[in-house]
N, C-alpha and C positions, 0 to 999 in steps of 0.2 A: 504494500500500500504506500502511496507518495500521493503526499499534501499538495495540492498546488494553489497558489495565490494569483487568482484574474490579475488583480491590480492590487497595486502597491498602497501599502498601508498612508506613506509617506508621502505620495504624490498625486495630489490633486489633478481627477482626470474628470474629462469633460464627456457626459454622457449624451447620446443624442435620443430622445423619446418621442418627438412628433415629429413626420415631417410634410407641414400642407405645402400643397404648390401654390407655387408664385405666381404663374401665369392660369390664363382660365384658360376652361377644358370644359369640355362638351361632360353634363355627368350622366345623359343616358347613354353616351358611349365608349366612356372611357371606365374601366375596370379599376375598382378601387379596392388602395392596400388596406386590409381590417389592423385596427391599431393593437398592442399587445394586451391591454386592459380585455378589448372585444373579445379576443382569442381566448381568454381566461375561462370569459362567463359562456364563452359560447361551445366550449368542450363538451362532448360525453365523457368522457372519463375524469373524474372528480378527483383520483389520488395524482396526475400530472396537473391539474389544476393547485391541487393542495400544494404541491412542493416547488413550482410557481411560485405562489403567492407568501410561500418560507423565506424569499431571497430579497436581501435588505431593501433593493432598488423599488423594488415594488411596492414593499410593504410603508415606506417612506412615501414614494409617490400616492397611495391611496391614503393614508394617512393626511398629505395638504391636503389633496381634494377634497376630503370627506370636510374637514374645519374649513374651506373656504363654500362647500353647499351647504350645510348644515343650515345657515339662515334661508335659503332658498325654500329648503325644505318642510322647516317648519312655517315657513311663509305661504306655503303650495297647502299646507296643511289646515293649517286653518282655513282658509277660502276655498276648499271641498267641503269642509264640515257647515260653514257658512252656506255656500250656496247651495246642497243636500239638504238644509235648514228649508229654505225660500223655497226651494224647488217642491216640497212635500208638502209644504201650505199652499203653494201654488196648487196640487194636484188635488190636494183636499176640497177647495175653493173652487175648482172646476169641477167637479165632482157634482157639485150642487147645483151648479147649471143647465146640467143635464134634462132632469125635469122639466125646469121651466122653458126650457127650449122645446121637449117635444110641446107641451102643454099648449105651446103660444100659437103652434100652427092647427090646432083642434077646434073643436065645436063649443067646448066646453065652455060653460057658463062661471063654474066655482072653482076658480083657480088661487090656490093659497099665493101668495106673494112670496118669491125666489129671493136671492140676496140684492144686496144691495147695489146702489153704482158704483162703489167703492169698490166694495170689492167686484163690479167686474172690469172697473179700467186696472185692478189691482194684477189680474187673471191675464186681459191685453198685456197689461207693459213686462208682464215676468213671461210672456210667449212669443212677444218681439226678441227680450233680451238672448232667450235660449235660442230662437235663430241665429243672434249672432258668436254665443258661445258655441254653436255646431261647428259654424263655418271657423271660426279659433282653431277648434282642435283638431278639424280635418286638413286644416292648413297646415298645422304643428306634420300633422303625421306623412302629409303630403313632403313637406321641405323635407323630414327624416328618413322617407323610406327611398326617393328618387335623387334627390339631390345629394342628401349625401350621403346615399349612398350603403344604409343599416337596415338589414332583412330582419324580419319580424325574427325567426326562429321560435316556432312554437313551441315544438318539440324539448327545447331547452330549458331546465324548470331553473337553472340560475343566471337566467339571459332576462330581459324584458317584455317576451314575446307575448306573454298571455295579456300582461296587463295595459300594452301599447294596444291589442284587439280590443281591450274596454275602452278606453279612450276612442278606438274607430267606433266603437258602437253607440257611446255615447255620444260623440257628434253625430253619427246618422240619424241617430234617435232624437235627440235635438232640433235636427234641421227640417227632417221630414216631420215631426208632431207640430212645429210651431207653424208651417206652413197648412198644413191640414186645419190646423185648428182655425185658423183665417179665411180656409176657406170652404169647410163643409162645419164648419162648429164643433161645440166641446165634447159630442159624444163619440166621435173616433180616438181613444185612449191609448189604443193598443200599445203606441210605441213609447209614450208618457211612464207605460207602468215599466217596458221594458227598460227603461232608462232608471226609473227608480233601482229596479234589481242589480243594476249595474255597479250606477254608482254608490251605491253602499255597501255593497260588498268591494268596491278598488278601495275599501279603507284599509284592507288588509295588507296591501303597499306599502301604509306607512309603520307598521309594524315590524319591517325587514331589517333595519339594520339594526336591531336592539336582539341582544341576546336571547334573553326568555322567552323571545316570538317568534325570530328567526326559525327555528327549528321547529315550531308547526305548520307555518307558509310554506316550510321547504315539501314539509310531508302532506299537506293541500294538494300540495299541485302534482305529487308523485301519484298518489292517490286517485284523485279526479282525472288526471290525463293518463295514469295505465292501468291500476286496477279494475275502478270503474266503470272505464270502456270497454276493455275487454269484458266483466263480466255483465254489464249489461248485455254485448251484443248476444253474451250466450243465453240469456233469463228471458232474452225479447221472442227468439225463438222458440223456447220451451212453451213460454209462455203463451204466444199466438198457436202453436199447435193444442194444447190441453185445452185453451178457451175454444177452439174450434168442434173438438173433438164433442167437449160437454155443449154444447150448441147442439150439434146434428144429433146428439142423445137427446134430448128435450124437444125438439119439434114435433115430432107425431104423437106428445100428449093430448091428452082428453082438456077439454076446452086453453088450448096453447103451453106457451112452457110458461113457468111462474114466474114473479117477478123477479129480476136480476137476472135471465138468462133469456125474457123473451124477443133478447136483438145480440147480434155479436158486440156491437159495442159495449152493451149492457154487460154479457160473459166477461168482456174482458177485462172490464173493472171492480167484476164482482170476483174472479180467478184473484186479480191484482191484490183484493183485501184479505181473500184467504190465502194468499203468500206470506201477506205481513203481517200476517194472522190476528186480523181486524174483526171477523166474523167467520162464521161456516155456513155450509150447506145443509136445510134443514127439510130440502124437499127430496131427498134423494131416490125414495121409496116412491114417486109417484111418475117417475119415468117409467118409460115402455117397458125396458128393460134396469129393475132395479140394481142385476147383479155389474152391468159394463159401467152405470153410473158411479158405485160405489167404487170399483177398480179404478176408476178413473181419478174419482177425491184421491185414494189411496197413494197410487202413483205420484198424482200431482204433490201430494204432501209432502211425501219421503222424496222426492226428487227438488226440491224447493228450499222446503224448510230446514229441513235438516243438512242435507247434501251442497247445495248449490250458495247458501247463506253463509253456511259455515266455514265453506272456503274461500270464501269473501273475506270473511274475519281472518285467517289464517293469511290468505295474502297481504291484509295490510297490518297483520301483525308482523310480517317480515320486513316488508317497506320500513315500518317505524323503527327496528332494529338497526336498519341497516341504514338508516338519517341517524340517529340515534349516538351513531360511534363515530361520529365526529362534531359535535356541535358545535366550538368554537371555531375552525373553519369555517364551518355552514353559516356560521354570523358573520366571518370576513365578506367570505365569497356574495353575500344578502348585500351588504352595505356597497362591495363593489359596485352589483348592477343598480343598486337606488345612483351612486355617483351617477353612474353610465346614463342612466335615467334623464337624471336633470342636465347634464352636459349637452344632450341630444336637444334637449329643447331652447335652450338657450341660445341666444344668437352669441357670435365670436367674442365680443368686449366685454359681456359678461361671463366668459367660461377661464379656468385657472391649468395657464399653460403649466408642463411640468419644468419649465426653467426661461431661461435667457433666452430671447429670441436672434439668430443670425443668418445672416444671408452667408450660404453654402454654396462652392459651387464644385460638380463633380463632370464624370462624363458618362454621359447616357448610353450603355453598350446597346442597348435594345432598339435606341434610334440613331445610335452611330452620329452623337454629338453632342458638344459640352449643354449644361442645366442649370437652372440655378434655382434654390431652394429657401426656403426659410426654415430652419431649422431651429428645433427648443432644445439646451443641451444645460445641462445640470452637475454640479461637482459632487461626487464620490470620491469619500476620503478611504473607506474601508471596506472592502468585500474581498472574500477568500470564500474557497469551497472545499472540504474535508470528507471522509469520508468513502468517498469514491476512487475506483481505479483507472488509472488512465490507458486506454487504448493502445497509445503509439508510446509507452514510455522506454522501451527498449529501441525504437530508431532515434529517438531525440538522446538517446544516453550516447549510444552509437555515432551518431552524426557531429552533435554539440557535448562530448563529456565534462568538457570544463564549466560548461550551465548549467547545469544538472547538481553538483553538489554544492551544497549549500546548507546553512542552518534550516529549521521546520517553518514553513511559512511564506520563505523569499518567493520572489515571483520570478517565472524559469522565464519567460515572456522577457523581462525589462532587465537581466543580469549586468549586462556592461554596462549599462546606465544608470541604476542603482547605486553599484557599488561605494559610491560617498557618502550615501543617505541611510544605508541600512544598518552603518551601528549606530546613527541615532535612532532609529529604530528599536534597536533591542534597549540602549539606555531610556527611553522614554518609557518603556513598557507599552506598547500600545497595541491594542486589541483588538483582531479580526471579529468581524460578524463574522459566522461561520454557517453557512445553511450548505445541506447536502442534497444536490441538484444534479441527477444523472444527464436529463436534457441541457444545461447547462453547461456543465462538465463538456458533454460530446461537441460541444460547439469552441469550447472554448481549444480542446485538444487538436480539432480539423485544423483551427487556423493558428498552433502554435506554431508548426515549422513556416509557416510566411511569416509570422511576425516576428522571428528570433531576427530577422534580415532589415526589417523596419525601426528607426529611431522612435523615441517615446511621443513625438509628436508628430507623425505618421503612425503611429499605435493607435492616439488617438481618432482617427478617420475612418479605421476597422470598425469599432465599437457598436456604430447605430446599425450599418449590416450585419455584424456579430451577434447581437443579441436578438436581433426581429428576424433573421434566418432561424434561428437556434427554435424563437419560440413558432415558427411558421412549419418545419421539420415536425417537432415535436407534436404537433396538434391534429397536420392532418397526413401524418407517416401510416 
């Protein structure tokens, strides 16, 4: 086993972590790089994400960010709770409309008196307003998804994917009710209610980067997006076959079949309650044939209740195990995508680069000529990686043996250059973060024999392709 040190304890190196382009570029047709942050939340595999998110640069970089949103957040928070406030009184207050609306176009002589005009210019100006909150959010999601360039990923329970789809829903629902209501009246609700269910459950958003919550949001979404699904789609079928089944038993009774089985819709919500064992069947004895009737309850039972429930329970008693064993991760990784979150919505002046901003200039191999860039590049005073073994360290010992020995820690990378600084180094005492990073490692070992040939400041220009290869490798190898 051989320690190696990325970068020197001693010497201030310049990191590169963003890098937008300068000039403009068409963004529905130019292919955009996903930043390392995205790559994180956007993995399936959780233990390369974990050990990521181990390695100081990172955990530093999400650390500013989190304290420079933090007030955004609680600022976005309250004015959901606020306007979920208005918006329920709105729909309560429209609610009541209802009536007096049909009422006004009838015959009728005795009509009670509806609310007031208060509250119905109260009802107009909160269904103007949600018009133009629609078009807000759809805009939000429009400038996020095309422009720059950030796919929803549903599929990914510590990405933003599910809860960027409540925000599209809630703008639809908004845009399409407050038009409707303008112009066929207050009794078309449909999408009013669906917006209610929406927005008060995306409260559950703001619960993510706090510890004690993180870890049920994680298992929410594990849950509803795989246990769930799959086993509904198998209970939907059970279920439509047995309700069909007990249908065509009960039709050629004597004066029809009894209540709750004399329509299949009927069957199928009356099957649905003795699933959830709401009720039974108590006419079973007066079908055609009593004995297919009872075989059929029986089946359905032992196939439902017992069987098919149970291992429901048992799937997401595994789910909860397996969120379970790592929880303070699962709190990083939550707070990450809230960052990723708000940065998305934000226009640029308000979002918190990870450093100094500079104009870069490299050469473009892909379009075969020079570029120039604006680059964010940040100092790292200390990072080392432990633990791991190195690939190539028998041709680096072989090729460079006089780099290679050294006290525990030196950097094999920056040896000739070093060599003045590193016993202040050992008289300082000074401390590596040490995180053990095999993706890391393999990145940093490929480009050791090029850099043994490069000075410390051509070292530094390696860095922002060394590290967004390594995690770009790593994620989707």
């Amino acid at each position: 086993m051989l320690e190696v040190s990325c970068f020197s304890s001693t010497l201030p190196l310049t990191l590169s972590i963003r890098a937008p382009p300068e000039k403009k570029i068409n963004p529905f047709t130019q292919k955009r790089t996903a930043a390392v942050l995205e790559l994180i939340c956007e993995t399936e595999d959780m233990k390369k994400a974990f050990r990521m998110l181990d390695t100081y640069v990172l955990r530093s970089i999400i650390k500013k960010k989190w304290f420079h949103y933090r007030k955004y957040f609680w600022t976005w928070f309250l004015l959901h709770i606020l306007w979920m406030t208005l918006l329920s009184t709105y729909a309560i207050y429209r609610a009541k409309l209802i009536p007096t609306a049909l009422l006004a176009g009838s015959n009728a002589t005795n009509v009670t008196s509806g609310p007031s005009d208060m509250h119905r210019k109260f009802v107009d100006g909160v269904a103007g307003l949600s018009i133009v909150g629609g078009v807000f959010l759809l805009l939000i999601e429009f400038i996020r998804y095309f422009l720059r360039g950030q796919p929803l990923a549903l599929l990914s329970v510590h990405y933003n994917g599910v809860y960027r789809l409540f925000q599209l829903l809630v703008g639809l629902s908004l845009f399409i009710d407050g038009i409707w209501y303008f112009t066929t009246g207050p009794e078309n609700n449909y999408f009013l209610i669906l917006e209610l269910l929406v927005g008060w459950w995306f409260l559950t958003f703001f619960l993510r980067p706090f510890y004690w919550f993180s870890y049920y949001t994680v298992l929410l979404q594990k849950v509803l997006l795989g246990d769930m699904i799959r086993f509904c789609l198998i209970i939907s079928l059970e279920l439509l076959a047995f309700s069909l089944s007990m249908y065509i038993v009960y039709i050629p009774s004597d004066g029809g079949p009894p209540d709750g089985l004399h329509g299949l819709n009927f069957t199928l919500l009356t099957m649905f309650n003795l699933m959830m064992g709401l009720n039974g069947l108590e006419d079973l004895y007066t079908a055609p044939r009593p004995w297919l009737a009872i075989a059929l309850y029986i089946g359905f039972v032992l196939l439902t209740s017992l069987l098919m429930l149970n291992s429901l329970i048992a799937m997401m008693s595994n789910t909860c195990n397996l969120v379970s064993e790592d929880k303070v991760k699962q709190s990083d990784l939550q707070r990450l995508s809230v960052v990723l979150m708000i940065e998305g919505m934000l226009p640029g002046c308000l979002t918190c680069n990870s450093g100094k901003d500079t104009l870069f200039s490299y050469y473009d191999y892909r379009r075969e000529q020079k570029a120039r860039e604006i680059r964010y590049f940040t100092k790292i005073t200390s990072v080392s990686i432990n633990g791991s073994q190195m690939t190539q360290t028998r041709d680096l010992q072989k090729q460079k043996p006089s780099r290679t020995k050294d006290t525990e820690g030196s950097s094999t990378m920056e040896q000739e250059t070093l060599n003045t600084t590193e016993g202040k180094k050992k008289s300082s005492g000074d401390k590596h973060h040490c995180v053990t990073s095999s993706d890391l490692l393999k990145c940093c070992t490929s480009y050791n024999h090029q850099l043994h040939r490069k000075t410390t400041k051509t070292t530094n220009n390696f860095v922002y392709r060394h590290l967004r290869h390594s995690m770009k490798s790593c994620f989707f190898s």
